[in-house]
C-alpha positions, 0 to 999 in steps of 0.5 A, spaced: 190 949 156 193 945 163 198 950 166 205 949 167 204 950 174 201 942 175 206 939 170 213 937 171 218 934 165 221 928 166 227 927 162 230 920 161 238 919 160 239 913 163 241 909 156 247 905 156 248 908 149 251 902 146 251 903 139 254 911 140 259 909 145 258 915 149 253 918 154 249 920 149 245 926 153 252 929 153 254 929 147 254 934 143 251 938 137 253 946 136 256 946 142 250 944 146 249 938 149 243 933 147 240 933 154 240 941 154 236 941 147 230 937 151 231 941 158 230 947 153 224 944 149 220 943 156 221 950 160 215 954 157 211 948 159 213 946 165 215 948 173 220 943 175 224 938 171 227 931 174 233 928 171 233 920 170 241 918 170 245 914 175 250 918 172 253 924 177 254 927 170 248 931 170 248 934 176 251 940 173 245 941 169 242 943 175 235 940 176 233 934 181 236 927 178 233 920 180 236 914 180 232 908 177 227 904 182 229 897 178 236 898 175 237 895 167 230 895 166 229 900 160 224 905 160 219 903 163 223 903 169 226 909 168 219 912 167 216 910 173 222 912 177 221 919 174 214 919 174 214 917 183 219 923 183 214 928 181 210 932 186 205 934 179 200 929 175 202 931 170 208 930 167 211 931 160 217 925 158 222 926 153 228 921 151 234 926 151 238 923 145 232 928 141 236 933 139 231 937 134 225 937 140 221 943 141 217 946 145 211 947 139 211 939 139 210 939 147 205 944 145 200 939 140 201 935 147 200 939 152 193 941 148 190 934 148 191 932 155 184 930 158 182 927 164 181 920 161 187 919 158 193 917 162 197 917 156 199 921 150 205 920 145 207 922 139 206 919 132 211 920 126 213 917 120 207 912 123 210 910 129 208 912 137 213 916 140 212 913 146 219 917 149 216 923 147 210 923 151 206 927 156 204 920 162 199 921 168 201 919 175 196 914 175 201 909 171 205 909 176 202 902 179 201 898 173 208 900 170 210 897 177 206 892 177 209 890 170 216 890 172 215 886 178 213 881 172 219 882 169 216 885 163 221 891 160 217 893 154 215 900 153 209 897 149 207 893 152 206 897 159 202 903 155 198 898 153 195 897 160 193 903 160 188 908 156 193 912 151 192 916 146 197 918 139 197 925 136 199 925 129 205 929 127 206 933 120 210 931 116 214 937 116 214 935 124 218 928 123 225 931 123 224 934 130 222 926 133 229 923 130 233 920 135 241 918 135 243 912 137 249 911 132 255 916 129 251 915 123 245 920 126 248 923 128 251 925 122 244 926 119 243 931 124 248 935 124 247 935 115 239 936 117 242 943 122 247 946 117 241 946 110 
């Protein structure tokens, strides 16, 4: 297995949060903030870890933050902005709206990266995971090349590069689930306290 030594985590918090009406990466969830659940998830896997925001906010967490190279351009911005920050190859991206996250899910991750691929996301409940996700450096080019297009879906952008999913458990979907309203956020705090 890759040794943490030559791979950084990335974590995206640089979403409007439209839906939630607050930053989402500082809300909390027994007293922690979301982002502190992706911060803590990512350590044993990794040396350094870099901060995607605009917002000064998280500078209390005290880790490097980046500001996007092309601002309101979504993820695959925020991902490139991440990955051209990085001093490794290997990085490991995570959402910080992901508040179940644990280091045994990076762990399935981490155990697949080969040379080849450049992209490896998580599958659950039959989706790619495309924010839970370990990326290359080498996607930095065809990432920008992509938004000097304009193109701004993730999808599309993982496409152009070679990428693979691993599957998770079943007992493994709750710890993928993302929030985006009050109404997850609810479901979480209920899936917490059973």
């Amino acid at each position: 297995m890759l040794d943490k030594n030559n791979i950084t985590g990335i974590i995206l918090a640089g979403g409007k949060s439209s839906r939630m009406g607050s930053d989402k990466g500082l809300i909390e969830l027994h007293g922690k903030p979301f982002i502190q659940y992706s911060i803590e998830a990512l350590k044993p896997w990794v040396t350094d870890i870099i901060i995607v925001s605009d917002s000064p906010d998280y500078d209390k967490f005290g880790y490097k933050r980046v500001t996007d190279i092309i601002k309101e351009s979504g993820p695959v911005a925020g991902i490139c902005s991440g990955l051209e920050a990085s001093k490794t190859n290997y990085n490991l991206v995570l959402s910080c709206d992901i508040p179940l996250i644990n280091s045994g899910i990076l762990e399935k991750l981490v155990s697949q990266i080969d040379n080849e691929t450049t992209i490896i996301q998580v599958e659950s409940n039959g989706k790619s995971m495309p924010l839970i996700a370990f990326y290359q450096k080498a996607c930095v080019p065809k990432f920008k090349a992509l938004l000097e297009q304009g193109e701004r879906r993730l999808r599309i952008a993982i496409k152009s590069c070679k990428f693979k999913n691993i599957v998770l458990d079943d007992n493994d979907h709750i710890t993928t689930m993302n929030v985006n309203t009050k109404e997850e956020l609810k479901l979480i705090e209920n899936a917490c306290n059973n």
